[in-house]
N, C-alpha and C positions, 0 to 999 in steps of 0.2 A: 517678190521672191523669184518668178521666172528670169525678169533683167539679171539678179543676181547670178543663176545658173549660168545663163549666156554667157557674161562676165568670165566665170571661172573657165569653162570649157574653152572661151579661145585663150585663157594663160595656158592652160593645159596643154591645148595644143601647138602655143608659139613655144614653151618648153621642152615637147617632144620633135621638133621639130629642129629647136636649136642644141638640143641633144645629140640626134641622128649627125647635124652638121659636123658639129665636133670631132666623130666619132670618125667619120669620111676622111677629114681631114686628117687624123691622127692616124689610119690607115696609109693613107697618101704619102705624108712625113715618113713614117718607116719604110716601105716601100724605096723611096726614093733615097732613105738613107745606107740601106741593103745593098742599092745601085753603085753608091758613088763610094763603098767603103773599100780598100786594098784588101785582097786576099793572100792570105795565109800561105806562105812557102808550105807547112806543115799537110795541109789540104790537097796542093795541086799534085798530081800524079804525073812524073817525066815523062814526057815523050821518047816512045820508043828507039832500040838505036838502029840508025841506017846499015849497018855492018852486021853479017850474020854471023852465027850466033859459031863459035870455032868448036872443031873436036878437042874431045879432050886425049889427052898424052899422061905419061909413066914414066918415071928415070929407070933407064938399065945399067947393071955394070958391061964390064968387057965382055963376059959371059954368055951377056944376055939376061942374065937373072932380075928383076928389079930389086930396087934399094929400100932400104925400110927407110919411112918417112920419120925425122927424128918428131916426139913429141909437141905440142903445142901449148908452152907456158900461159896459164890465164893471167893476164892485168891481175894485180893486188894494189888497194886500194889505201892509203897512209891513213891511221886512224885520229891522227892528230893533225892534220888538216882539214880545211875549209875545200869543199868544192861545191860552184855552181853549174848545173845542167841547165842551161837556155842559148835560147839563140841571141839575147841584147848580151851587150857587152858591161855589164854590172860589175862593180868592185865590191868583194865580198863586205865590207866594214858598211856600205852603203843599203848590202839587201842585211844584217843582222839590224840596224838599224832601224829600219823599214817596220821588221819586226819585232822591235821591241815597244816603238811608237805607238803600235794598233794592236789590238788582241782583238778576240773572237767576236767579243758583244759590240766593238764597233763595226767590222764587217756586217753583222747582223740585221745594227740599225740601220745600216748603208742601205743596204738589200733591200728593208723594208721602205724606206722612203717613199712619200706619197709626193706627186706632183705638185708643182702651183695652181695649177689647170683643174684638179681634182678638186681641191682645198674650194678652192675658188666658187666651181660650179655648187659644190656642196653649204659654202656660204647665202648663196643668190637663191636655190631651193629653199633653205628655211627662211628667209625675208620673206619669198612668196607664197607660204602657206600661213605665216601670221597675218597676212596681209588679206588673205583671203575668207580667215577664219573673222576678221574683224569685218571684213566687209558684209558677210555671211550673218553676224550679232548684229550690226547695225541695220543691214535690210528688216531681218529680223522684228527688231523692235519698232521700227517706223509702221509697216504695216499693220502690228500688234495694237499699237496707237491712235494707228488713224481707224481701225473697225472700231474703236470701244466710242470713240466719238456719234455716230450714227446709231446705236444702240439708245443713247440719255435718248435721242432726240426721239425714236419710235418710242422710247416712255414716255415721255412727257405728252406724245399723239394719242397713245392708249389712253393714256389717263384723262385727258381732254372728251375724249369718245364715252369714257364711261359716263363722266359728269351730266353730256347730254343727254344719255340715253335715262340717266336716274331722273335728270327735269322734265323729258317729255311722258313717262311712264307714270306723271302726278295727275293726267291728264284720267276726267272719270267718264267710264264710256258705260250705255245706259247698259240694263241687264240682255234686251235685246232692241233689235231695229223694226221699226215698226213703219209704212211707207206713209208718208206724209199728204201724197196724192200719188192717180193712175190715171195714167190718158193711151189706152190702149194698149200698146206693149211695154210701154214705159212705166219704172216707180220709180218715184223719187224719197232720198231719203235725207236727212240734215245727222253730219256727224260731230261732233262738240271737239276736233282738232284740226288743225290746218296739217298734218303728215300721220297716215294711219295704215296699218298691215291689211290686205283687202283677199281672203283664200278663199278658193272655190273648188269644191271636193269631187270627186265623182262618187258619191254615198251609194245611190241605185244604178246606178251603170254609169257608162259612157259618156263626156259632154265637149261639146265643142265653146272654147271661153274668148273672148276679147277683153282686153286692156286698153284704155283710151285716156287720157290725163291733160288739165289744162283746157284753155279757152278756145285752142284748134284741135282739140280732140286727137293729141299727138299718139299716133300706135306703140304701147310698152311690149308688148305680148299678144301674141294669139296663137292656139293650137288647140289640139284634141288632149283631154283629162282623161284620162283612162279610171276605168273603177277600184277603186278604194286608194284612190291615189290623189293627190293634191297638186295645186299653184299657188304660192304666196306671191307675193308682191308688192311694195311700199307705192303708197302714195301720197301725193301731195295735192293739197288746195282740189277743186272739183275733179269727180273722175266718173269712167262711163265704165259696165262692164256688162257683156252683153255674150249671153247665156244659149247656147243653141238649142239643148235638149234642158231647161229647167226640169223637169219633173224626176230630174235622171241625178242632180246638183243640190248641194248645199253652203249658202257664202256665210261669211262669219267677217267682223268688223274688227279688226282689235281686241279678238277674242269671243265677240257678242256676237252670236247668229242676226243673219237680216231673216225677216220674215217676207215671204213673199204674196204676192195678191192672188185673190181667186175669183175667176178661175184662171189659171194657167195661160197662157195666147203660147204657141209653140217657139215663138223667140219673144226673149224676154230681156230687157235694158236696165240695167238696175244706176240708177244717176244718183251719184251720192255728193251733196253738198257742203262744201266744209265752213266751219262755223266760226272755229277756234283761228285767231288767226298768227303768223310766225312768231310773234314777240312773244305773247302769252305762252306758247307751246314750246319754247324754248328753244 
């Protein structure tokens, strides 16, 4: 989806871009048409005349008296004639003509006329937005496709996970743990799975716990359990868990309390050994 955006934003922008172009250029074009075009007798204003400008004068008779100015007959205009006012030299039969050929709604459409150049750009803009709208549906649906595929497959891992967890939980763990033997600070216990939950509580106060698992006694955990607070943790095949404040703790196996030896020694190692082994356990 983001390629897709990229995608459109540089059509976008090589659009506006070769829009602006156009537009310069169509500027430029008139501009330089303005330049080179002949001007209008009707526009230009004469230059002034080198001769000043003379008094003006009065006819007199012998007397001296002046003369009245006879009247000034106006032009009358033949109403049965053709006359043209311009400055081209038109034969009337050629401008009635003229006019009879066009009437108003063809000037009109004239006037309105839209460029090739308009038409044009206006063609290439809708090309680019189906194009884009299509490209837009097909990102679209590629991505839609390809998540649904990863989806089957974390189902098919869910459902794999429950199956295990329903074959190992056939597994019967006794009502409680009872230590097997003690040599000191140590109990040992036998638990009837090869992977079992091993929590250690702080019931009466405070306890400092170790996690230890496997034939090198690998470190899972250790910290301080704060009171009425808990640590789970799975294990597997033998494990070591070693209690700083016991009398402060309580562990539980898979549900089942361990029971611990008495009396008490201040650190206590509780070695739990696994019975059950992977195949059976599922």
């Amino acid at each position: 989806m983001i390629l897709a955006l990229k995608v459109i934003a540089v059509i976008l922008v090589v659009l506006l871009l070769t829009a602006v172009a156009l537009r310069i250029r169509k500027l430029r074009r008139d501009e330089t048409r303005e330049l080179t075009e002949p001007l209008e007798r009707r526009l230009v204003a004469p230059p002034p005349s080198p001769y000043a400008p003379s008094k003006g004068f009065r006819l007199i008779d012998g007397t001296g008296e002046p003369l009245a100015r006879p009247a000034v007959e106006r032009p009358r205009l033949d109403p049965d004639r053709h006359y043209v006012f311009s400055e081209t030299t038109l034969n009337t039969d050629e401008v009635v003509a003229t006019n009879r050929r066009h009437n108003d709604d063809w000037f009109l459409s004239r006037s309105s006329h839209q460029s090739t150049l308009s038409i044009l750009l206006r063609r290439v803009l809708v090309i680019v937005l189906v194009l884009l709208v299509i490209a837009v549906v097909v990102t679209y649906y590629v991505n839609h496709h390809s998540t649904k595929t990863p989806k089957a497959g974390v189902h098919s891992t869910s459902t794999l996970t429950t199956t295990t967890t329903l074959t190992t939980s056939t597994t019967v763990f006794p009502s409680s743990f009872q230590p097997t033997s003690t040599s000191g600070q140590n109990a040992s216990y036998n638990v009837p799975a090869s992977t079992y939950q091993v929590v250690v509580s702080g019931t009466r106060g405070a306890t400092w716990a170790v996690y230890k698992m496997g034939p090198k006694n690998t470190l899972e955990w250790q910290g301080r359990v704060a009171k009425g607070l808990s640590e789970s943790l799975p294990m597997t095949g033998n494990s070591y868990v070693t209690l700083g404040s016991p009398s402060n703790a309580t562990v539980s196996v898979g549900g089942s309390p361990v029971t611990f030896p008495t009396p008490l020694p201040p650190t206590l190692n509780l070695v739990f050994t696994a019975l059950g082994s992977p195949t059976n356990s599922g």
